[in-house]
C-alpha positions in Angstrom: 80.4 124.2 91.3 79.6 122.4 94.6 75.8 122.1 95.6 75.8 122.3 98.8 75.0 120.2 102.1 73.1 117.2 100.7 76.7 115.8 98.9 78.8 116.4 102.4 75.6 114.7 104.5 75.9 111.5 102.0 79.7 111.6 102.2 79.3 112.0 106.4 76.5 109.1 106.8 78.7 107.4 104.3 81.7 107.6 106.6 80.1 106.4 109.6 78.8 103.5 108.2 82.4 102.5 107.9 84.0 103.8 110.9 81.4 101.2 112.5 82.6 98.8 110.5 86.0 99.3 111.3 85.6 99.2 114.7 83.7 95.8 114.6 86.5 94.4 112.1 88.9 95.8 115.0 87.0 94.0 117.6 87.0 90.8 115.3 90.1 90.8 114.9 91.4 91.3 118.5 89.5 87.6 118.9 91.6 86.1 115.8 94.7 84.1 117.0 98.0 84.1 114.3 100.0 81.5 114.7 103.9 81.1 114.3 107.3 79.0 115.1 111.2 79.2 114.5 113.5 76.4 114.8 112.0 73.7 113.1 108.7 74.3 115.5 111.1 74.5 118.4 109.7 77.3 119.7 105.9 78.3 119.0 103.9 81.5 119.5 99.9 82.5 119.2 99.5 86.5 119.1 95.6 87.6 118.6 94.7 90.7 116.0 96.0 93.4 118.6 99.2 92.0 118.6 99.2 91.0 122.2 101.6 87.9 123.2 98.4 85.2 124.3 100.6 81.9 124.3 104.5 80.4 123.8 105.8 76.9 123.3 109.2 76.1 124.1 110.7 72.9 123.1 112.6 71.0 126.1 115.1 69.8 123.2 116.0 73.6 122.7 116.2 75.0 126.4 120.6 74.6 126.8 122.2 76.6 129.1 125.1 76.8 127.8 123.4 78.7 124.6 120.8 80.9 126.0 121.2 83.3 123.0 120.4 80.9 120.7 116.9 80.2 122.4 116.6 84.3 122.8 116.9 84.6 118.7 114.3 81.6 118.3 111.7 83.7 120.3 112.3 86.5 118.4 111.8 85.4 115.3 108.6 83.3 116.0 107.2 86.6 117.8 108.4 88.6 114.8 106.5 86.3 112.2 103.6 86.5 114.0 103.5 90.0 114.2 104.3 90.4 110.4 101.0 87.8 110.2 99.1 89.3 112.2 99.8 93.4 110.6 98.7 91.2 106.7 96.1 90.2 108.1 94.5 93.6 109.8 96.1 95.2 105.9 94.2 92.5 104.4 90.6 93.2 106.2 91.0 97.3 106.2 91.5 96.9 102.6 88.2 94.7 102.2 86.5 97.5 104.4 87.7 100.5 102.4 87.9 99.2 99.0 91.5 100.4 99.5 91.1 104.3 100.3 93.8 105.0 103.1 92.3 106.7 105.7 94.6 108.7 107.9 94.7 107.5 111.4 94.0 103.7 111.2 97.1 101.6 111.7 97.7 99.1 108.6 
């Protein structure tokens, strides 16, 4: 049978301790920079831990007008890797914070 409020206080200060350190892992992270490329390092990307865009390299040898497209897919895909980097690498520290409990509401 439960015992009462002592259990659910533990479990509560237990909790906080780490929501704080989520939020300072968050805040970490948003400072981390991922790195990425397509095409042979034709086209480069940086994206920090909040997935936010903060830097792109495009090769002179792969700007041709007479195949945009081709240039369009090569930014895609670097952006795309980095934001597959970056979501393993936010998975990767959560897990290390909650010992691998899901906790509804934080985006891994």
């Amino acid at each position: 049978m439960f015992q009462g409020g002592k259990g659910i206080q533990d479990l509560l200060k237990q909790a906080q301790k780490i929501q704080k350190k989520i939020m300072k892992s968050q805040e970490e992270l948003s400072n981390k920079i991922i790195q990425a490329s397509s095409g042979g390092g034709m086209v480069k990307v940086e994206m920090n831990g909040n997935q936010e865009l903060v830097s792109l390299n495009i090769d002179k040898e792969v700007v041709n007008p007479d195949d945009v497209e081709m240039l369009e897919d090569l930014i895609l895909a670097a952006i795309s890797d980095a934001r597959q980097k970056v979501k393993e690498m936010v998975e990767s520290e959560m897990v290390s914070l909650t010992g691998g409990v899901k906790i509804p509401g934080l985006n891994t």
